[in-house]
PyMOL Python script that loads the backbone (N, CA, C, O; Angstrom):
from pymol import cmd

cmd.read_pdbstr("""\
ATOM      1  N   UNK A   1      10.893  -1.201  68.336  1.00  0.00           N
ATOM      2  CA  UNK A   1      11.254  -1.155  66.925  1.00  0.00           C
ATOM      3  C   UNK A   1      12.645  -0.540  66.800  1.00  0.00           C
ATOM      4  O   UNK A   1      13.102   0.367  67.495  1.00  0.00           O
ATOM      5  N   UNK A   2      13.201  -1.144  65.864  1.00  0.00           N
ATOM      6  CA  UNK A   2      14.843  -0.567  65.879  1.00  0.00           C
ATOM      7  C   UNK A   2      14.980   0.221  64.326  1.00  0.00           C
ATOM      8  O   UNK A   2      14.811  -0.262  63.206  1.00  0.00           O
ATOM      9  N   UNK A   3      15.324   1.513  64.698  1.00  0.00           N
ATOM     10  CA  UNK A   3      15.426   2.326  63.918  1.00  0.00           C
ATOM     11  C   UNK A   3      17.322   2.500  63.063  1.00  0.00           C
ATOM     12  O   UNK A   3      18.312   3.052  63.542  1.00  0.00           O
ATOM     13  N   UNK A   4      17.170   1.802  61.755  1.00  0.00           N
ATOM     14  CA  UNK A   4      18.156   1.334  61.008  1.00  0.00           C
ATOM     15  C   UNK A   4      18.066   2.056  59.958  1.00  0.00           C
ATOM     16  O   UNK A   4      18.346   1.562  58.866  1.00  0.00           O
ATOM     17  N   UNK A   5      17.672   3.327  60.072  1.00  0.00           N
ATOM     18  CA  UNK A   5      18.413   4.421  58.833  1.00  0.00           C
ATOM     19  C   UNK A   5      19.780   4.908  59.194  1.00  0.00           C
ATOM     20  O   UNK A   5      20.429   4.912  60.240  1.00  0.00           O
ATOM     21  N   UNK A   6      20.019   5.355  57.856  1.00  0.00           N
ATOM     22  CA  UNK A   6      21.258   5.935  58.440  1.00  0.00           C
ATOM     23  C   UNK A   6      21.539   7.079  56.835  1.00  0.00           C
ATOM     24  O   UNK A   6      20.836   7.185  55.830  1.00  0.00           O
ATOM     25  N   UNK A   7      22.565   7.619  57.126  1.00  0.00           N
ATOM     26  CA  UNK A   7      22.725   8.803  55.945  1.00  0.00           C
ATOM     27  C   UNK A   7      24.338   8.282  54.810  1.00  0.00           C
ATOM     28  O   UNK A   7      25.523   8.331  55.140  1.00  0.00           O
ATOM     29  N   UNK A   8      23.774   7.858  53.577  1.00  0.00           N
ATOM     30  CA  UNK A   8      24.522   7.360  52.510  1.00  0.00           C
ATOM     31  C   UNK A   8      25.400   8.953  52.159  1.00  0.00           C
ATOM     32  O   UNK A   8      24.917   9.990  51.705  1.00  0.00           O
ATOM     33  N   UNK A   9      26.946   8.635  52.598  1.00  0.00           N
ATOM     34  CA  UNK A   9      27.597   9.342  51.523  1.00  0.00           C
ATOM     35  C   UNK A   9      27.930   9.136  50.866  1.00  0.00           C
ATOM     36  O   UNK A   9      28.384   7.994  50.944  1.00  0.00           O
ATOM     37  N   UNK A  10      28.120   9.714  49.710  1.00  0.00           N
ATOM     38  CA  UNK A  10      28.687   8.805  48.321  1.00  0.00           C
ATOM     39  C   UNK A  10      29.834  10.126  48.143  1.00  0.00           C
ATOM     40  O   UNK A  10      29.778  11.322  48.430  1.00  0.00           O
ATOM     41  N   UNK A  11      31.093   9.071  47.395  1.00  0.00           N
ATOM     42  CA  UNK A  11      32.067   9.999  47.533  1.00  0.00           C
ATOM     43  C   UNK A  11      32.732   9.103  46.079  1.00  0.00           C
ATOM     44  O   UNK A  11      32.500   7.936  45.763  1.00  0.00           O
ATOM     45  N   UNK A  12      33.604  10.103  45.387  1.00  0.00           N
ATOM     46  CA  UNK A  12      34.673   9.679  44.646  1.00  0.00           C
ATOM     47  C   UNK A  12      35.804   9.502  44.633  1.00  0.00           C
ATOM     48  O   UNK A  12      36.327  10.609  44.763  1.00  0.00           O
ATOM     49  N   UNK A  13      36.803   8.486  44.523  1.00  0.00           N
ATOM     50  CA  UNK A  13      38.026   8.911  44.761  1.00  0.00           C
ATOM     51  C   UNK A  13      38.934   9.919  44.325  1.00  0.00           C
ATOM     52  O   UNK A  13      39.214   9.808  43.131  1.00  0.00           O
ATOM     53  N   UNK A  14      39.563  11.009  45.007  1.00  0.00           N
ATOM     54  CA  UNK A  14      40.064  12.316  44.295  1.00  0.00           C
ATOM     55  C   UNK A  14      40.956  12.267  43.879  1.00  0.00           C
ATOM     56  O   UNK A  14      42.046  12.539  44.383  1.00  0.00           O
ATOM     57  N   UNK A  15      40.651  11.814  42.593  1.00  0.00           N
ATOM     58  CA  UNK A  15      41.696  11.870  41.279  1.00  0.00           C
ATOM     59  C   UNK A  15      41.791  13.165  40.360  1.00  0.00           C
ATOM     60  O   UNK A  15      40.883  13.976  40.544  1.00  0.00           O
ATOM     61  N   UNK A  16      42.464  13.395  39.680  1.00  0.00           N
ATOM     62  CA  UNK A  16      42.301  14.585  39.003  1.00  0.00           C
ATOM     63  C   UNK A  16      41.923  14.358  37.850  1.00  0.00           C
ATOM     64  O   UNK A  16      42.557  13.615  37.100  1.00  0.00           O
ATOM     65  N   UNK A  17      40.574  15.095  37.433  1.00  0.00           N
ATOM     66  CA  UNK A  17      40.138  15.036  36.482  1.00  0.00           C
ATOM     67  C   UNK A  17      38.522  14.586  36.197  1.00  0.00           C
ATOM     68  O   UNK A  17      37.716  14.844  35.303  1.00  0.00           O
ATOM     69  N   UNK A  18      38.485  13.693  37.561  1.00  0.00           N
ATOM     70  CA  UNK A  18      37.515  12.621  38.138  1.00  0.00           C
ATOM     71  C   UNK A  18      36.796  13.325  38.396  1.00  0.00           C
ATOM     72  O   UNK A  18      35.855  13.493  37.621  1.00  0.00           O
ATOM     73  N   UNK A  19      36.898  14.248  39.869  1.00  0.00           N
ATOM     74  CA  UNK A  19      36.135  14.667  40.228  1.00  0.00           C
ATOM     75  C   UNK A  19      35.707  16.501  40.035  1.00  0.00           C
ATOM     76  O   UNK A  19      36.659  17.202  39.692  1.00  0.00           O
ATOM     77  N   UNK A  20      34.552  17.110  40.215  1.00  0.00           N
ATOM     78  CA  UNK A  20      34.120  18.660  40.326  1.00  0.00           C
ATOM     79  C   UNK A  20      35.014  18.890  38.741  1.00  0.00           C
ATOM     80  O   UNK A  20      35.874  19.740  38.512  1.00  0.00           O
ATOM     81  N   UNK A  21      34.370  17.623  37.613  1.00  0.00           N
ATOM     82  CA  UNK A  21      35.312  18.419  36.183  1.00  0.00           C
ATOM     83  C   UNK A  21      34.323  19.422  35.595  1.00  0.00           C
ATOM     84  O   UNK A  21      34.738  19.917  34.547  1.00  0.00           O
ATOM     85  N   UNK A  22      33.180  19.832  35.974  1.00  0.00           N
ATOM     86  CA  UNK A  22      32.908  21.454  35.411  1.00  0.00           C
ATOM     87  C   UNK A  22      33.677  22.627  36.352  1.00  0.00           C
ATOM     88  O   UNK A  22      33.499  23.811  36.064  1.00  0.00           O
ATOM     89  N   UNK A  23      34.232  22.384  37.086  1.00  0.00           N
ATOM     90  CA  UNK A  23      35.217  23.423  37.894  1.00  0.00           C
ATOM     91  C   UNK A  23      36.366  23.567  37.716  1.00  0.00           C
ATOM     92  O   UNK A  23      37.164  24.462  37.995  1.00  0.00           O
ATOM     93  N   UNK A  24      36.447  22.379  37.095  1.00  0.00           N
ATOM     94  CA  UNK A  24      37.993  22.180  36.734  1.00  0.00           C
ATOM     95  C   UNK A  24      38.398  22.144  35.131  1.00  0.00           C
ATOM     96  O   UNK A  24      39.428  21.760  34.576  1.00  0.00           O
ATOM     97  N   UNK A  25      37.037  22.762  34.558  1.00  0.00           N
ATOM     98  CA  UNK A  25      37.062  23.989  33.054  1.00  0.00           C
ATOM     99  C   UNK A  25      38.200  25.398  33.699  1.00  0.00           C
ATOM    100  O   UNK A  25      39.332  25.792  33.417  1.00  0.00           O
ATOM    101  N   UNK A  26      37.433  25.684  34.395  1.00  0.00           N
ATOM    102  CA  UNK A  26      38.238  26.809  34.576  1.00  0.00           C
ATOM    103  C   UNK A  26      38.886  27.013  35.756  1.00  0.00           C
ATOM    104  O   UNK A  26      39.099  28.182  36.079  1.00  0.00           O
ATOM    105  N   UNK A  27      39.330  25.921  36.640  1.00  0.00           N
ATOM    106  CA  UNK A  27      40.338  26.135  37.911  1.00  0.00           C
ATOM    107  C   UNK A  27      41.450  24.774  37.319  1.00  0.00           C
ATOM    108  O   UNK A  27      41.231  23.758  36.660  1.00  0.00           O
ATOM    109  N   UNK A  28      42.638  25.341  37.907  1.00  0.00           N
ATOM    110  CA  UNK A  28      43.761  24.453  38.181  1.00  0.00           C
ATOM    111  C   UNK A  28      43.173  23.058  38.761  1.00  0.00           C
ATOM    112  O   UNK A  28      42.639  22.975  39.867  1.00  0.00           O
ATOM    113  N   UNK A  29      43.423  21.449  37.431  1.00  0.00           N
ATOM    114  CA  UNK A  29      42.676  20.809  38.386  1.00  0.00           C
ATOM    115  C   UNK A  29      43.034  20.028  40.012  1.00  0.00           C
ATOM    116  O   UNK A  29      42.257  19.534  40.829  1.00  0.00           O
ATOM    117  N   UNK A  30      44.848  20.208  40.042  1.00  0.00           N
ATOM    118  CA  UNK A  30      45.326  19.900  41.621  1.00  0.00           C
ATOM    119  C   UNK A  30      44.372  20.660  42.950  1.00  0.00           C
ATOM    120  O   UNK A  30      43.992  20.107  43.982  1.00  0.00           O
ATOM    121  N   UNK A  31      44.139  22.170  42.499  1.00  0.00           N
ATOM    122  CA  UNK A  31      43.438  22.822  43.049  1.00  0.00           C
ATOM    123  C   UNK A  31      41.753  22.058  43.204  1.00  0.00           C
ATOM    124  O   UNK A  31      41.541  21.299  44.150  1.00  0.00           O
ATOM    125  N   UNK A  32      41.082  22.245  42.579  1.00  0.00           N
ATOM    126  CA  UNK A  32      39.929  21.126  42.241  1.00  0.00           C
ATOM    127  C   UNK A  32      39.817  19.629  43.282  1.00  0.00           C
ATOM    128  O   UNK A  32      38.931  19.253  44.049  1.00  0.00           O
ATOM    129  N   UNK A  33      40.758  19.200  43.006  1.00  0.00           N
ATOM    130  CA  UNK A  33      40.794  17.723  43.656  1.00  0.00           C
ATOM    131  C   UNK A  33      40.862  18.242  44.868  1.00  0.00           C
ATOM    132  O   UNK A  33      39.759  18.252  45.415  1.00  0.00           O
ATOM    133  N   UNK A  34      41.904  18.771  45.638  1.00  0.00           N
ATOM    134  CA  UNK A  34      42.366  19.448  47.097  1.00  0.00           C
ATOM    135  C   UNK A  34      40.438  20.100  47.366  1.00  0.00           C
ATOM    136  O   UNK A  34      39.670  19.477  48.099  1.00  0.00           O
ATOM    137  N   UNK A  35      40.106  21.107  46.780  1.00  0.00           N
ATOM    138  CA  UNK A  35      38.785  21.528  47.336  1.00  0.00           C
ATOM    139  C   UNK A  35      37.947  20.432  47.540  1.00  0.00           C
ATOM    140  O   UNK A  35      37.416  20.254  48.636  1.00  0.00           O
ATOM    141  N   UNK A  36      37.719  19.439  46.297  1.00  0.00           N
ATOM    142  CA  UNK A  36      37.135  18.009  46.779  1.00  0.00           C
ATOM    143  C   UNK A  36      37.561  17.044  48.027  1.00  0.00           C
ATOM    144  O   UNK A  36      36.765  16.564  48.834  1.00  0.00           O
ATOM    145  N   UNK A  37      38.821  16.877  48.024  1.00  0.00           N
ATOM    146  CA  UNK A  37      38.859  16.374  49.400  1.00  0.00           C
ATOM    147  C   UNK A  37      38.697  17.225  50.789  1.00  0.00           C
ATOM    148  O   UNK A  37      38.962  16.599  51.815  1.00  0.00           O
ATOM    149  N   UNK A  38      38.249  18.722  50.939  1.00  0.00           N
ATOM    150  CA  UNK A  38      37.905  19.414  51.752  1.00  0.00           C
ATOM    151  C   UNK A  38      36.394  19.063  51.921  1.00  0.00           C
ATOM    152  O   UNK A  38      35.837  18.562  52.897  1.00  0.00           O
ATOM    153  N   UNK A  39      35.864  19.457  50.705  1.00  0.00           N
ATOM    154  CA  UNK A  39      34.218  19.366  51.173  1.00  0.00           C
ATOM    155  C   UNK A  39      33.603  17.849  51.799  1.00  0.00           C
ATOM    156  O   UNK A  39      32.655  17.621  52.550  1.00  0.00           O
ATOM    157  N   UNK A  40      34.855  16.706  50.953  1.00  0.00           N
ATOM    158  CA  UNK A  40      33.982  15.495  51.476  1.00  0.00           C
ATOM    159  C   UNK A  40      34.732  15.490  53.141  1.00  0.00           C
ATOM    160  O   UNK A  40      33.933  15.360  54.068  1.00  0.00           O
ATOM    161  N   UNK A  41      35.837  15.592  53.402  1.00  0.00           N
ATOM    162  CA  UNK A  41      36.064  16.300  55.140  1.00  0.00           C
ATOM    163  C   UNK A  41      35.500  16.484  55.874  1.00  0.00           C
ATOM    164  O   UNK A  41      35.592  16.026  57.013  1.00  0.00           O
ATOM    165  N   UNK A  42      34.374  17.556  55.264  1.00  0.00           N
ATOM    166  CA  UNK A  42      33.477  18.678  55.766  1.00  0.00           C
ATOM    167  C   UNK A  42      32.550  17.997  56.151  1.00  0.00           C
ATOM    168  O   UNK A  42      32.047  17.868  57.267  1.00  0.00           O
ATOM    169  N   UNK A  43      32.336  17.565  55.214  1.00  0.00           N
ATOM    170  CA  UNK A  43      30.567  16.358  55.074  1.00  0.00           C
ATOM    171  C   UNK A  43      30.959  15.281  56.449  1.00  0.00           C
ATOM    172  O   UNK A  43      30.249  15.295  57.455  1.00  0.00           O
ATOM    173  N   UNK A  44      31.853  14.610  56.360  1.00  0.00           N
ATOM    174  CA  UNK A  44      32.241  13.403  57.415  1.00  0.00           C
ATOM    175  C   UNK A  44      32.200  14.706  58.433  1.00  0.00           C
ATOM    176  O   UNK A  44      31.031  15.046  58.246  1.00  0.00           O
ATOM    177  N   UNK A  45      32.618  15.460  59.196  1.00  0.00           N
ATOM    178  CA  UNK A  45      33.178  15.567  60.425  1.00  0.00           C
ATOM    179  C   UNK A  45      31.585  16.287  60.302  1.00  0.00           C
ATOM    180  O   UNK A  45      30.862  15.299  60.423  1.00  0.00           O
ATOM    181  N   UNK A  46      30.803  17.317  60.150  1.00  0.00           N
ATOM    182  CA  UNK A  46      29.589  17.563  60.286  1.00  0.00           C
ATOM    183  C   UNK A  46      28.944  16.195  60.546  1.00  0.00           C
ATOM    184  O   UNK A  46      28.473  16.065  61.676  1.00  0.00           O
ATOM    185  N   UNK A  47      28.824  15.054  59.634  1.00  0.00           N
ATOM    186  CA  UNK A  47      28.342  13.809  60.291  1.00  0.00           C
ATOM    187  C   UNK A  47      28.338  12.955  61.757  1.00  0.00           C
ATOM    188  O   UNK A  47      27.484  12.311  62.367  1.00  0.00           O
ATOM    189  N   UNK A  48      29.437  13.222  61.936  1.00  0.00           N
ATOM    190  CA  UNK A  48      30.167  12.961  62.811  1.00  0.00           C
ATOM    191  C   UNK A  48      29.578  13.838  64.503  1.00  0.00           C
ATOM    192  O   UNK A  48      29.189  13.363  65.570  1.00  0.00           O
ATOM    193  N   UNK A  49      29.786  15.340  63.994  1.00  0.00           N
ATOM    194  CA  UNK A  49      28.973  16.133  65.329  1.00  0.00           C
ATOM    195  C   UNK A  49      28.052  15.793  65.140  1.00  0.00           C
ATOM    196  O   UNK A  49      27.643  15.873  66.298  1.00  0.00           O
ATOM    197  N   UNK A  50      26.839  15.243  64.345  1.00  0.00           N
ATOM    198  CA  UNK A  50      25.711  15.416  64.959  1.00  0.00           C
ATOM    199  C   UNK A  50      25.242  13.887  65.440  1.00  0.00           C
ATOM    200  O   UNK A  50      24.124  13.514  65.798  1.00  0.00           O
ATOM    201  N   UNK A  51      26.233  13.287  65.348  1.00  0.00           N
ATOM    202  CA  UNK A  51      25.763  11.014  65.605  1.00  0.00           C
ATOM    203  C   UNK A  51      25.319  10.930  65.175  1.00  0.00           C
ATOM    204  O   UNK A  51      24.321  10.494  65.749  1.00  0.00           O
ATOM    205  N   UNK A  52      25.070  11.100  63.591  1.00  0.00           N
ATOM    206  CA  UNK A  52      24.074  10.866  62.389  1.00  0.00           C
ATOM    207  C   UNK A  52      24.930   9.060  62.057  1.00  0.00           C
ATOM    208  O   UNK A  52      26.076   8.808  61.687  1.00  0.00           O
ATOM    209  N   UNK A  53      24.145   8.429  62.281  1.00  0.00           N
ATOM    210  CA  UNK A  53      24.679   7.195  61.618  1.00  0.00           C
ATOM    211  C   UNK A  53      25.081   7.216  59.908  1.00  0.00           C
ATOM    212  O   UNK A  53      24.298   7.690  59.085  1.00  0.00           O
ATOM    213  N   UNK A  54      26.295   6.682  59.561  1.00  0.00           N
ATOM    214  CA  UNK A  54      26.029   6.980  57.979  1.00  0.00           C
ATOM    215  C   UNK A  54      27.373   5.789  57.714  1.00  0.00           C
ATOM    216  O   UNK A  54      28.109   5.152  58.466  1.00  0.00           O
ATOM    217  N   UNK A  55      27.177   5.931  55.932  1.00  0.00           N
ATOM    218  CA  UNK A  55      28.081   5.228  55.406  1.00  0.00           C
ATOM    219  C   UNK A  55      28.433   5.957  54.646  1.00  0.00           C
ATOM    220  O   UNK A  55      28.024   7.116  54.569  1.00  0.00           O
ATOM    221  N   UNK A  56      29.726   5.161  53.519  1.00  0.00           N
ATOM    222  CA  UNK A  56      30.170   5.865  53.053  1.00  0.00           C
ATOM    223  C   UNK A  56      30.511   4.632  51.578  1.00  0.00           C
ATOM    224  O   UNK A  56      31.163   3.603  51.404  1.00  0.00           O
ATOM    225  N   UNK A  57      29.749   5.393  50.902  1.00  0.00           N
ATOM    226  CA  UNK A  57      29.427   4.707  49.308  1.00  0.00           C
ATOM    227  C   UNK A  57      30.579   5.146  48.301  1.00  0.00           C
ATOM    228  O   UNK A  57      30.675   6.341  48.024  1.00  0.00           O
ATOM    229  N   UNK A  58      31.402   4.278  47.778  1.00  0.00           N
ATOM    230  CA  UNK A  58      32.721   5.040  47.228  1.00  0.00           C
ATOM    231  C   UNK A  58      32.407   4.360  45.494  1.00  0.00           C
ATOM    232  O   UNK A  58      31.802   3.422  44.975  1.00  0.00           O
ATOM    233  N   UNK A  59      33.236   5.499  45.096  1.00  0.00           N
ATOM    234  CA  UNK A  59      33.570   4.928  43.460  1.00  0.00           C
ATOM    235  C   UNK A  59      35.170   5.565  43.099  1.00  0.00           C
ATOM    236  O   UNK A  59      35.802   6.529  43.530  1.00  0.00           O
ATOM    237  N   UNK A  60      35.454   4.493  42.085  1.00  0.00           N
ATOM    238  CA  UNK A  60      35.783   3.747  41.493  1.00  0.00           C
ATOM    239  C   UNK A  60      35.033   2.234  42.982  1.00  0.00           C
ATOM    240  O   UNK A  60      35.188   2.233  44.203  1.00  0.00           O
ATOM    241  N   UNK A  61      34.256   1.179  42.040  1.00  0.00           N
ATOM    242  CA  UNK A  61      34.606  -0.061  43.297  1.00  0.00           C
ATOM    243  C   UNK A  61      35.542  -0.775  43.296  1.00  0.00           C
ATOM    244  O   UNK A  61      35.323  -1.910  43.721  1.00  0.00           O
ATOM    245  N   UNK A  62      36.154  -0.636  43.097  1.00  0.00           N
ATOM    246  CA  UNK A  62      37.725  -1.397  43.077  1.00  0.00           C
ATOM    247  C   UNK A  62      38.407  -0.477  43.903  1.00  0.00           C
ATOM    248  O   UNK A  62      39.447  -1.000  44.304  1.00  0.00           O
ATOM    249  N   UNK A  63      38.248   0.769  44.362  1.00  0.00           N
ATOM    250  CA  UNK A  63      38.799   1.359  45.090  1.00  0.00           C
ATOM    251  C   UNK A  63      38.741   1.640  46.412  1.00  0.00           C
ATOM    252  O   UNK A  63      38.837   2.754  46.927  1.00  0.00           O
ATOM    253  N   UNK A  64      38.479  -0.069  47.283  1.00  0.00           N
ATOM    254  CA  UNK A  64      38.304   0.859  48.489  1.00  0.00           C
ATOM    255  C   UNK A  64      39.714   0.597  49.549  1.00  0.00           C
ATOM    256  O   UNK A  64      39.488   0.629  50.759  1.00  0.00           O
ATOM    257  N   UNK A  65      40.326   0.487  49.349  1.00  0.00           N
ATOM    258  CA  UNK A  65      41.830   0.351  49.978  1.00  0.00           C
ATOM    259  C   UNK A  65      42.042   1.754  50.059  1.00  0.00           C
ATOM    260  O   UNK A  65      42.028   2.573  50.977  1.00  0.00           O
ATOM    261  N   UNK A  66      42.267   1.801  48.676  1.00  0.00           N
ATOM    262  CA  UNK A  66      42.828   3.975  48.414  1.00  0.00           C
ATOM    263  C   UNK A  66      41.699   4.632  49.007  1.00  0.00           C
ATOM    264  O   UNK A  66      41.986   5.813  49.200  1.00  0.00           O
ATOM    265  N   UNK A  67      40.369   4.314  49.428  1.00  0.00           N
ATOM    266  CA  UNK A  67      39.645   5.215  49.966  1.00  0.00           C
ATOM    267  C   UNK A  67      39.904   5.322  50.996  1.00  0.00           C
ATOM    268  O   UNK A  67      40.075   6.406  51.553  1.00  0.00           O
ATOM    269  N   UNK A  68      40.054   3.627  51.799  1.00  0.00           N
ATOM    270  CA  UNK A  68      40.060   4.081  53.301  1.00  0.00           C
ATOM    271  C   UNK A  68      41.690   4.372  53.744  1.00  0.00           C
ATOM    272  O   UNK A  68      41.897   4.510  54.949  1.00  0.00           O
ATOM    273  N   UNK A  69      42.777   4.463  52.865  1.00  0.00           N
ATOM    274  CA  UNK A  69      43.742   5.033  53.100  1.00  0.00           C
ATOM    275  C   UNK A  69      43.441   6.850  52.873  1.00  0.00           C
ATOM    276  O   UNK A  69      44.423   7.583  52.981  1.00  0.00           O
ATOM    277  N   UNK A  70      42.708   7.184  52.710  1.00  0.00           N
ATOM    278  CA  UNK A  70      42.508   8.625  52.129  1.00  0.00           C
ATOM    279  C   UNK A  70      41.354   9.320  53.849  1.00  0.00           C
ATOM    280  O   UNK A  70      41.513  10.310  54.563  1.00  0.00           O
ATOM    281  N   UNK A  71      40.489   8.396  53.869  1.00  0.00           N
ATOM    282  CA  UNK A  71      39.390   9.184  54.773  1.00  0.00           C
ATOM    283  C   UNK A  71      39.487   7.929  56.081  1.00  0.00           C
ATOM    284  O   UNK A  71      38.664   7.956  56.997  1.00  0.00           O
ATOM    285  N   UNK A  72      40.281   7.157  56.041  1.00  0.00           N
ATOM    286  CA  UNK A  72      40.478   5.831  57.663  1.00  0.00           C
ATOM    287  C   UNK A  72      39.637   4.921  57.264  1.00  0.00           C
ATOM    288  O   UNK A  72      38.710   4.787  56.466  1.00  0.00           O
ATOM    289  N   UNK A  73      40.466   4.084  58.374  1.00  0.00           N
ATOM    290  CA  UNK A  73      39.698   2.707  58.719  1.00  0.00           C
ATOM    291  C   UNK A  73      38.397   2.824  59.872  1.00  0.00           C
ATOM    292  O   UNK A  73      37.909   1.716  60.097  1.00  0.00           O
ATOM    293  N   UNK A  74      37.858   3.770  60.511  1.00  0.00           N
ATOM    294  CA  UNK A  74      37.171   3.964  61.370  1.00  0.00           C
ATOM    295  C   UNK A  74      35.216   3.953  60.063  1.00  0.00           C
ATOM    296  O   UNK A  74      34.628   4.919  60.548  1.00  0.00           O
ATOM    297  N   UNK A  75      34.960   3.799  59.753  1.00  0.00           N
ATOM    298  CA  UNK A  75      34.018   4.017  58.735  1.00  0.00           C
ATOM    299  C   UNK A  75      34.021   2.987  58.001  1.00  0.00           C
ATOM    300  O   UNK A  75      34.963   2.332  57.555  1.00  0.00           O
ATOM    301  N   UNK A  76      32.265   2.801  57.829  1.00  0.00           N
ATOM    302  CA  UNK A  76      31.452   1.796  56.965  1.00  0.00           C
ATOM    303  C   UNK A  76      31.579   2.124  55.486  1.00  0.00           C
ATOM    304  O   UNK A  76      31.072   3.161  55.061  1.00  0.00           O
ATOM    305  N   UNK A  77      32.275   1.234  54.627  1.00  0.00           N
ATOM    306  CA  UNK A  77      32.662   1.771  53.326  1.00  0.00           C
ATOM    307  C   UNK A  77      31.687   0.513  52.190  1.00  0.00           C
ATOM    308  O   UNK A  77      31.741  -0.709  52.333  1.00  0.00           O
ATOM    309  N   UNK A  78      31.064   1.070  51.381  1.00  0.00           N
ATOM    310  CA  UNK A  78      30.485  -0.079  50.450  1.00  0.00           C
ATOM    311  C   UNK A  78      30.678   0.484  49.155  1.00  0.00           C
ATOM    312  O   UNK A  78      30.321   1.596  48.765  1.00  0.00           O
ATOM    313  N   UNK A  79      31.183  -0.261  48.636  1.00  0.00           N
ATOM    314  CA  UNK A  79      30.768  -0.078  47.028  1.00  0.00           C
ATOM    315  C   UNK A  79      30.059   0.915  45.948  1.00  0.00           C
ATOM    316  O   UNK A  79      28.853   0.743  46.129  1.00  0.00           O
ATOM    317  N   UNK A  80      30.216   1.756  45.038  1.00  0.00           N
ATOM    318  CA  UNK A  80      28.747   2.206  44.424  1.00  0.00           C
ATOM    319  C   UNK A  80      28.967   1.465  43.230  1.00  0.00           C
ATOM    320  O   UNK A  80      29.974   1.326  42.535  1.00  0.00           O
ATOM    321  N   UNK A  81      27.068   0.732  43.086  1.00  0.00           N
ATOM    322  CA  UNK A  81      27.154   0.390  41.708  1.00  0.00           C
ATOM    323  C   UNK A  81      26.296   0.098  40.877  1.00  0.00           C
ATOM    324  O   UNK A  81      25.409  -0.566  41.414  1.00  0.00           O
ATOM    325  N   UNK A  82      26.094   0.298  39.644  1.00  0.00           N
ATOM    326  CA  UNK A  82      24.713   0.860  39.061  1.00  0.00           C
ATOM    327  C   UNK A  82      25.572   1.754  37.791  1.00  0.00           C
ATOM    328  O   UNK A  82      26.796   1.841  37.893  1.00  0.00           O
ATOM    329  N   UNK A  83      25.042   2.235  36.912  1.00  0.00           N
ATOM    330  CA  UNK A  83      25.267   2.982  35.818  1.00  0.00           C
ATOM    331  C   UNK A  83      24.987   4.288  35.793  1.00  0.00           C
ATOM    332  O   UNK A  83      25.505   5.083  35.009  1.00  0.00           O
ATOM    333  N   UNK A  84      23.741   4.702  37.076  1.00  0.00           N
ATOM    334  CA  UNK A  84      24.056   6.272  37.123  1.00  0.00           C
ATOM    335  C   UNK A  84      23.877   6.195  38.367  1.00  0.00           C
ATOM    336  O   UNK A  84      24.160   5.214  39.055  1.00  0.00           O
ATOM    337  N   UNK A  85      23.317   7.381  38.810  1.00  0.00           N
ATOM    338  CA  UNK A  85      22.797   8.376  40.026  1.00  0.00           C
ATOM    339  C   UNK A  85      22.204   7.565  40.477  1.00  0.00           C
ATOM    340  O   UNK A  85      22.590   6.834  41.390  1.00  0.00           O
ATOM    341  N   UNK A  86      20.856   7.520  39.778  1.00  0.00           N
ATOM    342  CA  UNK A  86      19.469   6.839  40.462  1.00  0.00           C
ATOM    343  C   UNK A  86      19.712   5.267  40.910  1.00  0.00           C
ATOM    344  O   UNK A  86      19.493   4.795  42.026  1.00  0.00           O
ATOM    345  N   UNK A  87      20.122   4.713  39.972  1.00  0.00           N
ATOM    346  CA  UNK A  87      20.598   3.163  40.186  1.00  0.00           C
ATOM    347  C   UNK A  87      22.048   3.107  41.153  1.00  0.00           C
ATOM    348  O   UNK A  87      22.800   2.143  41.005  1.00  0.00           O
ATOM    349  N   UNK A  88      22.210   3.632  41.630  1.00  0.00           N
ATOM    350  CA  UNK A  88      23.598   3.663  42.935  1.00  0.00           C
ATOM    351  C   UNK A  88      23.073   4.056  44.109  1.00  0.00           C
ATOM    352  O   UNK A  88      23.716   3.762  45.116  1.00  0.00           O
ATOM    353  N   UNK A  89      21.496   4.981  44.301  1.00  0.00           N
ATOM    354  CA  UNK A  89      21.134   5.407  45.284  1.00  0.00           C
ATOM    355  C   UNK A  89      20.328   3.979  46.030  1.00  0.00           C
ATOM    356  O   UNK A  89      20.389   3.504  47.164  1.00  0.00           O
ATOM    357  N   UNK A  90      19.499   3.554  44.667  1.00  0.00           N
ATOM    358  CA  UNK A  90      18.840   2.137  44.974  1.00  0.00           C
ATOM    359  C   UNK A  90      19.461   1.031  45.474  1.00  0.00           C
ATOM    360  O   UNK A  90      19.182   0.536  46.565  1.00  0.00           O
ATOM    361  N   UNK A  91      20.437   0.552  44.590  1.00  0.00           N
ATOM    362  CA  UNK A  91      21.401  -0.377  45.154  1.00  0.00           C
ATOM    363  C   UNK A  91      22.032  -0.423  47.039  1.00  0.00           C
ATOM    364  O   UNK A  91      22.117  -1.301  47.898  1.00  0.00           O
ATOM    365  N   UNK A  92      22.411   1.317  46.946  1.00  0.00           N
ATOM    366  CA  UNK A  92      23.113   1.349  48.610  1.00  0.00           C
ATOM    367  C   UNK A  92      22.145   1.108  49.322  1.00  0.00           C
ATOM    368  O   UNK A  92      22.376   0.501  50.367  1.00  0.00           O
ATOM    369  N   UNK A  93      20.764   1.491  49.011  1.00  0.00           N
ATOM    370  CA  UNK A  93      19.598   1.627  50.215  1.00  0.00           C
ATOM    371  C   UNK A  93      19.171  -0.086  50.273  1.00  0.00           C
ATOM    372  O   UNK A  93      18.164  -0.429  50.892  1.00  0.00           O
ATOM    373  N   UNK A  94      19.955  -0.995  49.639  1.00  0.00           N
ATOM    374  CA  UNK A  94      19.449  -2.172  49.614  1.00  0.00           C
ATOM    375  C   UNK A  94      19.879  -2.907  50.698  1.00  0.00           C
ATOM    376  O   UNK A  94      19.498  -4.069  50.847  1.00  0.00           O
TER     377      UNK A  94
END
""", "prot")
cmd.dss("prot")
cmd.show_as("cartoon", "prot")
cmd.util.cbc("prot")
cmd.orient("prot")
């Protein structure tokens, strides 16, 4: 049996304003975006040590050029799409 899970990241493109905007009530939001592109970093290279198979679920979908100019061409990049949370988790697992 062939075991075909793998671990969905979902990521945003770090725009300002876009992303972590309850943090960016009260932090500088250049600052904000920069911490966002650290943690999603964080997330890939932890992925990465452990050979966790995964992808990487992006939004805006029109954006995946600027994504994989942002995090490489080495990585499985798809789409998110759906109207919230729940309906983007369903869709990727499809």
């Amino acid at each position: 049996m062939t075991d075909n899970r793998c671990v969905i990241l979902f990521v945003k493109l770090p725009e300002p304003g876009k992303v972590k905007s309850r943090l960016a009530q009260d932090m500088d939001g250049d600052m904000v975006r920069h911490l966002y592109e650290c943690m999603v970093l964080d997330a890939i290279d932890m992925l990465e040590r452990t050979e966790t198979p995964f992808r990487i679920s992006f939004d805006p979908p029109d954006a995946e050029e600027r994504v994989r100019q942002w995090l490489g061409h080495a990585y499985s990049y798809m789409p998110q799409t759906g109207h919230d949370l729940g309906a983007r988790m369903v869709a990727a697992k499809a």
